[in-house]
MDAnalysis code that builds the backbone (N, CA, C; Angstrom):
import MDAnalysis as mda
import numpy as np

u = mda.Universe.empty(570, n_residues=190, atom_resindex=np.repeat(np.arange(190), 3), trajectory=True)
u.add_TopologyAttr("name", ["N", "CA", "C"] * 190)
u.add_TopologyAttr("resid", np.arange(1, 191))
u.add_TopologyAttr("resname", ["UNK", "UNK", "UNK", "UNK", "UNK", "UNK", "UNK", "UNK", "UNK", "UNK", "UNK", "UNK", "UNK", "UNK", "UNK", "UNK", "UNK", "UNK", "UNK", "UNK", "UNK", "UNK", "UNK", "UNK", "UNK", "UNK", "UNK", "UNK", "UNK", "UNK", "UNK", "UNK", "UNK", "UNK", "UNK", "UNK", "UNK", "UNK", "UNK", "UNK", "UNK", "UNK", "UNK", "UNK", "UNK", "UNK", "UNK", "UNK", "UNK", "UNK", "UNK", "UNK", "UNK", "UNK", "UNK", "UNK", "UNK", "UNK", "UNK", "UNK", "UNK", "UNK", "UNK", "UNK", "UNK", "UNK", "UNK", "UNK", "UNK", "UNK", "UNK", "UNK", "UNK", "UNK", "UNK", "UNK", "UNK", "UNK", "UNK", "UNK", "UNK", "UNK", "UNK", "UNK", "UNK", "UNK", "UNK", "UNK", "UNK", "UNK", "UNK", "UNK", "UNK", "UNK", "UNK", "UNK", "UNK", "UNK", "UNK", "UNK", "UNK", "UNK", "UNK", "UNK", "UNK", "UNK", "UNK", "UNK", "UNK", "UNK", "UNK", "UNK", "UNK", "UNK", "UNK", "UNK", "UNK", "UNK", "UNK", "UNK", "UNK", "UNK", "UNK", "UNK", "UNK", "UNK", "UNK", "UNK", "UNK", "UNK", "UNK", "UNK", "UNK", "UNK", "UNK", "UNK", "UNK", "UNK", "UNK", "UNK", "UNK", "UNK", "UNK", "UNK", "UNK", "UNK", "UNK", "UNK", "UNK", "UNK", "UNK", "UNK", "UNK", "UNK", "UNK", "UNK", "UNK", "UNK", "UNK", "UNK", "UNK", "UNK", "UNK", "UNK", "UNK", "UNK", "UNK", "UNK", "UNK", "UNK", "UNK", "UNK", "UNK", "UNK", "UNK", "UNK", "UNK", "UNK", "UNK", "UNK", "UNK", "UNK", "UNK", "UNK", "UNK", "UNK", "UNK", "UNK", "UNK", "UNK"])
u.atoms.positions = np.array([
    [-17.608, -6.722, 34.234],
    [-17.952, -5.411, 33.704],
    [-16.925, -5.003, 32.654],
    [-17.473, -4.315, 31.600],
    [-16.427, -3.738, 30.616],
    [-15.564, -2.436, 30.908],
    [-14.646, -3.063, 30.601],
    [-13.445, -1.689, 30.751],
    [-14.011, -0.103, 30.588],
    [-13.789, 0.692, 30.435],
    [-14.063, 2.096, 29.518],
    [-13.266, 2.583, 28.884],
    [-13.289, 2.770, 27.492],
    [-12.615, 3.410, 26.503],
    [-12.080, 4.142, 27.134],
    [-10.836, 4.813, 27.152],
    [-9.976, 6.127, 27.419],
    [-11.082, 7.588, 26.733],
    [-11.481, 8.766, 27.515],
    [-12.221, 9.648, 26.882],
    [-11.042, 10.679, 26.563],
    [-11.041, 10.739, 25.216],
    [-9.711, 11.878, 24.405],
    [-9.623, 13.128, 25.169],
    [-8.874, 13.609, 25.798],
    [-8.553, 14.790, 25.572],
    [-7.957, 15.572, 24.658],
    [-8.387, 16.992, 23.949],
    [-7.660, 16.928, 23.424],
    [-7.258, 18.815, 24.040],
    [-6.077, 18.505, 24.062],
    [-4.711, 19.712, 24.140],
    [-3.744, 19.778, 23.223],
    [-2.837, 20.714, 23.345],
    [-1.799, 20.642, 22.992],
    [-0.859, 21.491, 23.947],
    [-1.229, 21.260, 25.343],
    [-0.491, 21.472, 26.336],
    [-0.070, 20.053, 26.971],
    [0.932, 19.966, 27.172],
    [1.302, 18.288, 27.771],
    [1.660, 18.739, 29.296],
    [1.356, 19.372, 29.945],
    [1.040, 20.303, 31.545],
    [-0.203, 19.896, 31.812],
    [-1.392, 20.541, 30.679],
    [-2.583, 20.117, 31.326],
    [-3.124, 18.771, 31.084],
    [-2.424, 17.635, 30.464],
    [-3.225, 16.831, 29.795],
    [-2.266, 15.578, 31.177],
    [-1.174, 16.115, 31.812],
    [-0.797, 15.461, 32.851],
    [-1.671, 15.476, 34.262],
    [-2.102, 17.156, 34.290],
    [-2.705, 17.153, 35.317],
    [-3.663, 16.609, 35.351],
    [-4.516, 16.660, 34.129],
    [-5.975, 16.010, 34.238],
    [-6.228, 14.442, 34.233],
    [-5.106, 13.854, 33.532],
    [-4.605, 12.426, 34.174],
    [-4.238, 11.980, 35.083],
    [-3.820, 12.884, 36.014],
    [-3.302, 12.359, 37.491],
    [-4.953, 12.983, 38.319],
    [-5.574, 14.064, 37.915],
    [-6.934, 14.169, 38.706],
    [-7.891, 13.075, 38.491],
    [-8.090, 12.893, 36.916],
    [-8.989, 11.779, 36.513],
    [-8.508, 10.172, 37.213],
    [-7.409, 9.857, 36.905],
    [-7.148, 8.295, 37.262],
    [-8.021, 8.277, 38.987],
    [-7.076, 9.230, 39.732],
    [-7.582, 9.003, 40.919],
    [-9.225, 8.790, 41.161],
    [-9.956, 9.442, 40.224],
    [-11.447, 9.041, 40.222],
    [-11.735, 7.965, 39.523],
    [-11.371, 7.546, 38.767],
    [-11.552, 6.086, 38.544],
    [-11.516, 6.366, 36.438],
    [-11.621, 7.184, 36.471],
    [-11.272, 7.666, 34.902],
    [-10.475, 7.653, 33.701],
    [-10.249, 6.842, 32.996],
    [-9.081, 7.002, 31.843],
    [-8.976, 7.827, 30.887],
    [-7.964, 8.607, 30.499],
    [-8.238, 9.295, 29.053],
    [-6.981, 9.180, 28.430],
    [-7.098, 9.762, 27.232],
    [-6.333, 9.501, 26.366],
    [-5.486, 10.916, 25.324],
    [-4.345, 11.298, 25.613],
    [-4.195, 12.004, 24.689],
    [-3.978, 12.981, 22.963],
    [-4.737, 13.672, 22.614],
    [-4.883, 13.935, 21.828],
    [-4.483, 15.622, 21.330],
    [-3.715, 15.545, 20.225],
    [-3.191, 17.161, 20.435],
    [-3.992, 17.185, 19.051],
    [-4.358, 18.330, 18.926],
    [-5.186, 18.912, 17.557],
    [-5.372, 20.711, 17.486],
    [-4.579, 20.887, 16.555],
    [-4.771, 22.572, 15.986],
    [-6.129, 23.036, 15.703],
    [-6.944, 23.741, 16.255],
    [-8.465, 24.322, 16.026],
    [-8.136, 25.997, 16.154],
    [-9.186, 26.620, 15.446],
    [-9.096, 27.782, 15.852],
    [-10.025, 28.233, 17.172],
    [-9.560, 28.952, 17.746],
    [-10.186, 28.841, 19.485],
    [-11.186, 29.696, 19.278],
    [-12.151, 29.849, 20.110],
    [-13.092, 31.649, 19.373],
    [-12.674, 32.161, 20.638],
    [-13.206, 33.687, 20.262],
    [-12.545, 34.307, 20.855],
    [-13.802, 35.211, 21.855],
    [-14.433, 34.918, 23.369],
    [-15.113, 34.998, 23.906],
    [-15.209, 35.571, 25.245],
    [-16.153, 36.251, 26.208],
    [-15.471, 36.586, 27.153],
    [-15.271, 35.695, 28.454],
    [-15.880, 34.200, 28.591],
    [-15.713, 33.576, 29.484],
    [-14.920, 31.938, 29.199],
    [-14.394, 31.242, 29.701],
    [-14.033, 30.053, 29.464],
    [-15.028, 29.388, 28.950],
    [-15.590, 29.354, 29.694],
    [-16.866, 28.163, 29.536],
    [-17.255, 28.326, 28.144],
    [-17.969, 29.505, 27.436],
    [-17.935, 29.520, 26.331],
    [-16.666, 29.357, 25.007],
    [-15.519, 29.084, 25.943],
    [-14.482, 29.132, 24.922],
    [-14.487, 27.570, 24.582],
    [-14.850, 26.732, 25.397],
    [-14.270, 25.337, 26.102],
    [-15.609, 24.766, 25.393],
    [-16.513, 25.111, 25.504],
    [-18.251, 24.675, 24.304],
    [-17.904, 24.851, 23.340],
    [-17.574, 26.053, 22.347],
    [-17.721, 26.043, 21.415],
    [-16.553, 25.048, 20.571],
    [-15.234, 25.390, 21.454],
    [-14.213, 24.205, 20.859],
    [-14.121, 22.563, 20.699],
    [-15.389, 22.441, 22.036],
    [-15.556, 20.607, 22.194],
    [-16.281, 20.606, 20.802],
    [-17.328, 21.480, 20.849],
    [-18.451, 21.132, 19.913],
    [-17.480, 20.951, 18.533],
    [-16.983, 21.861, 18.354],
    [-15.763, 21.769, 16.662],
    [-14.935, 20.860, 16.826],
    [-14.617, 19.724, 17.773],
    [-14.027, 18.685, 17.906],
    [-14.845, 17.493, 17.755],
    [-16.009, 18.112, 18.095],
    [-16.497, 16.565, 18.429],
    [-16.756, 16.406, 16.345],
    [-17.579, 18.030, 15.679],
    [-17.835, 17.459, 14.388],
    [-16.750, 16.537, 14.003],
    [-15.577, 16.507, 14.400],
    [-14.347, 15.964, 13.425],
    [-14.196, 14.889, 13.765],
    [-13.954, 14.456, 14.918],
    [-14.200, 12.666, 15.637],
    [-15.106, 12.183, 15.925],
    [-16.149, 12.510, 15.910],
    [-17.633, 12.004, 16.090],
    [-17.413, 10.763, 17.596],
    [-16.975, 11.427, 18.732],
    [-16.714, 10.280, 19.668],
    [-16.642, 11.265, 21.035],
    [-17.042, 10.594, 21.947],
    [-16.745, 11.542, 23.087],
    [-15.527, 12.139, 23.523],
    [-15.341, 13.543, 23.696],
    [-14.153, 14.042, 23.832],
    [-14.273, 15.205, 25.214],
    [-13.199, 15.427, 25.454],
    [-13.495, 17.260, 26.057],
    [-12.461, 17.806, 26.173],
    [-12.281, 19.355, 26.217],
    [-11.324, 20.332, 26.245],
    [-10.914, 21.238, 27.333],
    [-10.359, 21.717, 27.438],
    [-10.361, 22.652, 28.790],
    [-10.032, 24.068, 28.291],
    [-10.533, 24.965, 29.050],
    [-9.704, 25.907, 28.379],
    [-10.092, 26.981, 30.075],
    [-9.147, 27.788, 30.316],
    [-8.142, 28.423, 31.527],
    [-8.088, 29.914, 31.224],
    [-7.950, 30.603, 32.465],
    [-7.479, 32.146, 32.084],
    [-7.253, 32.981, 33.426],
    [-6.476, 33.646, 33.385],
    [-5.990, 34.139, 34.832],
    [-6.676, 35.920, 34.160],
    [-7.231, 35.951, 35.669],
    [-8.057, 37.395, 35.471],
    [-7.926, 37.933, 36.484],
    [-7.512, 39.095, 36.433],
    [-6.249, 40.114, 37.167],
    [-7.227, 41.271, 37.179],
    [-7.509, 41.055, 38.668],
    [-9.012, 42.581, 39.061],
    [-8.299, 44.259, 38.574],
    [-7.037, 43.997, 38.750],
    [-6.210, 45.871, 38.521],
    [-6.491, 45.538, 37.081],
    [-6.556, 44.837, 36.376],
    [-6.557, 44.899, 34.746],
    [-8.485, 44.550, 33.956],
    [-9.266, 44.902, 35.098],
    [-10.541, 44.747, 34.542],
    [-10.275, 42.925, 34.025],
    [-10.255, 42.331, 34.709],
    [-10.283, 40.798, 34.248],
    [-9.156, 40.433, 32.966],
    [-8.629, 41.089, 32.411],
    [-7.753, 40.798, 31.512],
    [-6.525, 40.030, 32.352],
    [-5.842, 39.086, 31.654],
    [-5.967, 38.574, 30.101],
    [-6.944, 37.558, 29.970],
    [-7.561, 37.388, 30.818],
    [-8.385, 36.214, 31.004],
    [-8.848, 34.995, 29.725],
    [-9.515, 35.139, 28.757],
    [-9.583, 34.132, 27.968],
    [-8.966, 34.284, 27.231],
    [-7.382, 35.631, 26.782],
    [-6.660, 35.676, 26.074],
    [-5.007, 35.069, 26.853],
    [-5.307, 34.399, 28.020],
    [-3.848, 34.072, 28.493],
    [-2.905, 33.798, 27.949],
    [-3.220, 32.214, 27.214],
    [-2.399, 31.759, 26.684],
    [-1.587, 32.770, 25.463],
    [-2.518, 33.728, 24.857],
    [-1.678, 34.430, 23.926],
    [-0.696, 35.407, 24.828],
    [-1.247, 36.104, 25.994],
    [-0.514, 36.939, 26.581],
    [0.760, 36.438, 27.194],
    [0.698, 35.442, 27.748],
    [1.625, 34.803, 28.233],
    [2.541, 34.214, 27.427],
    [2.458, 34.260, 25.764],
    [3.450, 33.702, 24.956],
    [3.800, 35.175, 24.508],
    [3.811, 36.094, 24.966],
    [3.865, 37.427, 23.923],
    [4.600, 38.192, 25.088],
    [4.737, 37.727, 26.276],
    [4.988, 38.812, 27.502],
    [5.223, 38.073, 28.624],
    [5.146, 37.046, 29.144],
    [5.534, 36.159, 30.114],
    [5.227, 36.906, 31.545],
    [5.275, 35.967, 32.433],
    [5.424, 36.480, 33.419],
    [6.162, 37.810, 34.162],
    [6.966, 37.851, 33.568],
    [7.618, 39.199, 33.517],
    [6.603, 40.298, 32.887],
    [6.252, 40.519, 31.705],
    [5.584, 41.445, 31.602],
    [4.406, 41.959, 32.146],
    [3.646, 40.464, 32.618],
    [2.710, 41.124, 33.456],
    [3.168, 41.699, 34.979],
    [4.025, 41.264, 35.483],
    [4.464, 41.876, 36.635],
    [4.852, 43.431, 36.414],
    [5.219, 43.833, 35.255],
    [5.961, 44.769, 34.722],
    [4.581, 45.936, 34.614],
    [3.414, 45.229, 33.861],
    [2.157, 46.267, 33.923],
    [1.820, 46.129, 35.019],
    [1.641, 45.466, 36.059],
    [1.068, 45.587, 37.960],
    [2.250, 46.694, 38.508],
    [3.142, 46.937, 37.838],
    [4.526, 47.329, 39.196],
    [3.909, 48.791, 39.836],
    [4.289, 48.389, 40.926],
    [3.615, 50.124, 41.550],
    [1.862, 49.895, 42.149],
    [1.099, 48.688, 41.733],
    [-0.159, 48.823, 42.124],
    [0.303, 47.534, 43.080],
    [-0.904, 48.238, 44.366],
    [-1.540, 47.622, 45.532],
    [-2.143, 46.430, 45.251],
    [-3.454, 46.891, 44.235],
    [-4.606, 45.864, 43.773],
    [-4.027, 44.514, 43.496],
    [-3.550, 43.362, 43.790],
    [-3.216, 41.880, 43.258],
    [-3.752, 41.127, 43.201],
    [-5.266, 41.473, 43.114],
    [-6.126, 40.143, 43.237],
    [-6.155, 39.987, 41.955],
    [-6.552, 38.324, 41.815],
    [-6.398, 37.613, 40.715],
    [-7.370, 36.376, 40.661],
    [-8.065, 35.964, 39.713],
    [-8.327, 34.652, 39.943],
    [-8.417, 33.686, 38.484],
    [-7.950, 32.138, 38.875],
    [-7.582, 31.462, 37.880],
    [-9.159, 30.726, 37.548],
    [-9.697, 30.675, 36.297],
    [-10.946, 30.074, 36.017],
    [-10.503, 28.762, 34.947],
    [-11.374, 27.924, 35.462],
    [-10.781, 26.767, 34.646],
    [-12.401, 26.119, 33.860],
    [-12.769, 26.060, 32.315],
    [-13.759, 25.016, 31.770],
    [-13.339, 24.058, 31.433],
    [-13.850, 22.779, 31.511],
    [-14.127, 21.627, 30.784],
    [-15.105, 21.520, 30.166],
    [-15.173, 21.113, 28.752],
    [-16.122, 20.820, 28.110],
    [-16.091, 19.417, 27.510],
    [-17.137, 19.298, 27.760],
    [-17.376, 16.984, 27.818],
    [-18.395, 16.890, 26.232],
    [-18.184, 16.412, 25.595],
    [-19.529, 16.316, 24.563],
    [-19.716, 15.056, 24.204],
    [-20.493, 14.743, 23.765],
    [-20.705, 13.267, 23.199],
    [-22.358, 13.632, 22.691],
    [-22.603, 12.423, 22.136],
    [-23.745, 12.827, 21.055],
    [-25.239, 13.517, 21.587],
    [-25.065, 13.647, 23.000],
    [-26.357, 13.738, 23.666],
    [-26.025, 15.513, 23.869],
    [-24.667, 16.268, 23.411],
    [-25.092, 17.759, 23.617],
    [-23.272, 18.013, 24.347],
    [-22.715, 19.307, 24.836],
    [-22.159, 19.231, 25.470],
    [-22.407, 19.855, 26.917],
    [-21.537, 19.419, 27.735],
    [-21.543, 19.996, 29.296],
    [-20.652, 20.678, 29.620],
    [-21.239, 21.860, 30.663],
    [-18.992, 22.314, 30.914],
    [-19.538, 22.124, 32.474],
    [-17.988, 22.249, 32.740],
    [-17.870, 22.235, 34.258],
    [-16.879, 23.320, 34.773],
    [-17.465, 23.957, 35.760],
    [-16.245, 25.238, 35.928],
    [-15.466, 25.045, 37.708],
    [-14.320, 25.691, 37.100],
    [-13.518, 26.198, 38.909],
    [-12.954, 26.716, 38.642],
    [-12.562, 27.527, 39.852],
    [-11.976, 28.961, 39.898],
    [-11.225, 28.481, 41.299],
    [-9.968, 29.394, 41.365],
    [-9.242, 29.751, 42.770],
    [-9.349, 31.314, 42.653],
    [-9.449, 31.649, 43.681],
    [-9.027, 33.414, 44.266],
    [-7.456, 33.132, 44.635],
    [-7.095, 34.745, 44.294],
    [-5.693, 34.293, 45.290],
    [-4.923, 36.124, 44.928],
    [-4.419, 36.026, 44.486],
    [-2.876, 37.436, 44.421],
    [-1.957, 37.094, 44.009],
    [-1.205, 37.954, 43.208],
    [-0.394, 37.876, 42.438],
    [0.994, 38.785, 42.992],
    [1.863, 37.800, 42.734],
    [3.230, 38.095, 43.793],
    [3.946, 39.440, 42.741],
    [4.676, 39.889, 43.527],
    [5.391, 41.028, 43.420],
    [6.965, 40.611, 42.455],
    [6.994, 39.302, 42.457],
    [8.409, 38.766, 41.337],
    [7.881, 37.520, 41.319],
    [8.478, 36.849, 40.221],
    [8.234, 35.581, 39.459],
    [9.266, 35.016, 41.274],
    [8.808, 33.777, 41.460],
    [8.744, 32.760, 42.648],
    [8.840, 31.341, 41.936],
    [9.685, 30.546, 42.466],
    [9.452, 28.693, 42.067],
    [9.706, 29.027, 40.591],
    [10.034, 27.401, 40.965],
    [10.419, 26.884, 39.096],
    [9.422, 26.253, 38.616],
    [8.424, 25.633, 39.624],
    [7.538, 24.467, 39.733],
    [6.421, 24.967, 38.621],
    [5.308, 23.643, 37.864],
    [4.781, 23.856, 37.497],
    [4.818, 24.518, 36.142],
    [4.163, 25.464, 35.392],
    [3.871, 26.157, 34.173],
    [2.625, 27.603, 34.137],
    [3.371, 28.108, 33.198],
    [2.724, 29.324, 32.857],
    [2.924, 30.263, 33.943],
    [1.341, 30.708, 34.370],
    [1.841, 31.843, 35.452],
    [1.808, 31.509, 36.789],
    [2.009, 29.606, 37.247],
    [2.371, 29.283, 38.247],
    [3.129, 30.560, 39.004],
    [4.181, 30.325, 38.621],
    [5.466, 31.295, 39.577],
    [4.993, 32.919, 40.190],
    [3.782, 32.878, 39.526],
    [3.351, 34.458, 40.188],
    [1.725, 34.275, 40.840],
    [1.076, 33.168, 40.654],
    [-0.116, 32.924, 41.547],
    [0.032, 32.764, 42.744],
    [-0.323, 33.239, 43.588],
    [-0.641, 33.082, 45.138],
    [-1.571, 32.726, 45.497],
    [-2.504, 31.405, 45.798],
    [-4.107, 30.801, 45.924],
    [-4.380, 31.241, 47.675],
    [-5.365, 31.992, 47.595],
    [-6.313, 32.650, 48.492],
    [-5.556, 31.754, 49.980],
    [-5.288, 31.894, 50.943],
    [-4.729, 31.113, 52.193],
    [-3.291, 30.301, 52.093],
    [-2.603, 30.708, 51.187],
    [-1.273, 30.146, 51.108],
    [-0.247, 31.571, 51.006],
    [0.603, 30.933, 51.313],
    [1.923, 32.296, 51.092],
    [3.123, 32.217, 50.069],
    [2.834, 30.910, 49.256],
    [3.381, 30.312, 48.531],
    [2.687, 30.329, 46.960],
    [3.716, 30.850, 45.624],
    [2.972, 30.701, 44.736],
    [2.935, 29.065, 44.038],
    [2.154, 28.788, 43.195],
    [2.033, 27.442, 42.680],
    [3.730, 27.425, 41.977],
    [4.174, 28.139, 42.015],
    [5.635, 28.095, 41.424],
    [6.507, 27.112, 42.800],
    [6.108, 27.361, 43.783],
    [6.846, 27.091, 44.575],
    [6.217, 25.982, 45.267],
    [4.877, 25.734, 45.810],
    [4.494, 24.842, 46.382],
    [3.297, 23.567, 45.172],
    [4.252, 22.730, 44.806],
    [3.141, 21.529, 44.705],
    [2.002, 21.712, 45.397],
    [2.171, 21.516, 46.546],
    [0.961, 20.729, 47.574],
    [-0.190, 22.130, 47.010],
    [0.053, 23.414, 47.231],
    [-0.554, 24.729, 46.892],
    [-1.791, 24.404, 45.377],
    [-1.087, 24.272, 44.647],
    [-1.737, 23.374, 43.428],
    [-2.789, 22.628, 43.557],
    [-1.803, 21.319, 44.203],
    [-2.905, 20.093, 44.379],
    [-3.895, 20.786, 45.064],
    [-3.915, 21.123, 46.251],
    [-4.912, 21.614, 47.063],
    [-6.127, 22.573, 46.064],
    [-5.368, 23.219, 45.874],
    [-6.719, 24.466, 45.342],
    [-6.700, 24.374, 43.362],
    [-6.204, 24.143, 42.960],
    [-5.868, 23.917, 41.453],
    [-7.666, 24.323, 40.997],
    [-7.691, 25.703, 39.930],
    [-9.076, 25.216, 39.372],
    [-9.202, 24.511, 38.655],
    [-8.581, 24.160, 37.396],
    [-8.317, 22.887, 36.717],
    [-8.699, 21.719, 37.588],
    [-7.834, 21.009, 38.653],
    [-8.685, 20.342, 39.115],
    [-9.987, 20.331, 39.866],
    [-10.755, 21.223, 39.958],
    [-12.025, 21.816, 40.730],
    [-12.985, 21.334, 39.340],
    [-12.888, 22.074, 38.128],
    [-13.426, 21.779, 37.381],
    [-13.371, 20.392, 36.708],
    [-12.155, 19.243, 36.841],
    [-12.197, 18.317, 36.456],
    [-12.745, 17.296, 37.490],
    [-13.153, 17.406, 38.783],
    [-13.350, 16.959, 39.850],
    [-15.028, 16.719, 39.661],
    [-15.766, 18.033, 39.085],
    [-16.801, 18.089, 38.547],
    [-17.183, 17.257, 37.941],
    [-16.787, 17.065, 36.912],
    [-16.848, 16.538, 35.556],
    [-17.313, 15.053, 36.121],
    [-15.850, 14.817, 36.891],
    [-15.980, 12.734, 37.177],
    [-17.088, 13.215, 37.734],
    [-17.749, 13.678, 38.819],
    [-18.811, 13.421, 39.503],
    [-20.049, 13.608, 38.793],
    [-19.843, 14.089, 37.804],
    [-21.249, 13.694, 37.166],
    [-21.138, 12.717, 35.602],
    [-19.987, 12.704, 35.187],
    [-19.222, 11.543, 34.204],
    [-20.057, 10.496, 35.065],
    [-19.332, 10.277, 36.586],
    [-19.172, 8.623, 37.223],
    [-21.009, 8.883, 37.274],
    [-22.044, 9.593, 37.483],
    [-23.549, 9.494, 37.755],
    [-23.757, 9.205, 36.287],
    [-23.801, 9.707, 35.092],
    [-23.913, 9.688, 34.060],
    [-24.166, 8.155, 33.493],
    [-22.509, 7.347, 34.003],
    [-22.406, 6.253, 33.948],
    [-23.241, 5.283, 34.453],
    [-23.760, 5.901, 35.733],
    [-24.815, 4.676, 36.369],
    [-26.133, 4.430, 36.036],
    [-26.540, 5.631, 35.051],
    [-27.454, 5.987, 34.280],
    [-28.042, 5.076, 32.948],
    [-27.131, 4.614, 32.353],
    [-27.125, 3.857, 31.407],
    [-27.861, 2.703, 31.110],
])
């Protein structure tokens, strides 16, 4: 049987392009990294952020690719920052959002994760989400972004602090878990 090409990811986070290599291999999956500057649109759900960006990737490589795109949505803040994370979180860090929660009860939170797969037949997304709460001070060194202040729904530990917390519930991997399972059907299809 023939090998399979590595399928590009492309990021320019080297966090997520690890994780999704250590989720993918274990399914039997190779990919390959790829960092590329796009302009992101600006939408209210992942999934649509994570489509419209595969699709503007794929015009440029004409080859199967997919993207991910993430957002932590904070119920006291009407879902914000949600598909604006990454900007919020370079503009205000973890600290600042703790800084707009201080004094509120409300900490629910949840992390949403798309993949978007395309290749010439259209694209697909695949979604996951964790529930969880958001801690009262930055916690752990572990991990990236707003690891250190997620708390996933049945743990007492934020992803700052517990690996295993991650592995276990990660939406990133929920949504990439997806993906192989219908990638690996896709494949048998052929």
């Amino acid at each position: 049987m023939k090998s399979q090409e590595p399928i590009m990811f492309i990021t320019s986070n080297e966090h997520k392009f690890k994780e999704a290599e250590s989720v993918l291999k274990d399914c039997g999956i190779t990919i390959s990294h790829k960092r590329l500057r796009y302009d992101e649109a600006r939408k209210d759900s992942c999934a649509e952020v994570a489509a419209i960006s595969a699709e503007e990737c794929y015009r440029r490589f004409k080859k199967p690719l997919f993207v991910e795109d993430s957002g932590l949505f904070i119920s006291e803040l009407n879902g914000f920052p949600g598909t604006y994370s990454a900007w919020v979180f370079s503009c205000i860090g973890n600290g600042g959002v703790l800084r707009i929660l201080r004094g509120s009860r409300r900490r629910e939170a949840r992390f949403v994760s798309a993949v978007a797969y395309v290749d010439k037949s259209g694209v697909h997304v695949f979604e996951g989400e964790v529930q969880g709460r958001l801690a009262d001070r930055v916690r752990g060194a572990k991990g990236f972004g707003y690891d250190p202040i997620f708390i996933p729904e049945g743990w007492g530990e934020t992803y700052g602090e517990s690996d295993e917390a991650k592995k276990e519930t990660s939406h990133r991997m929920r949504s990439l878990l997806k993906f192989a399972q219908w990638f690996k059907r896709k494949g048998t299809k052929r």
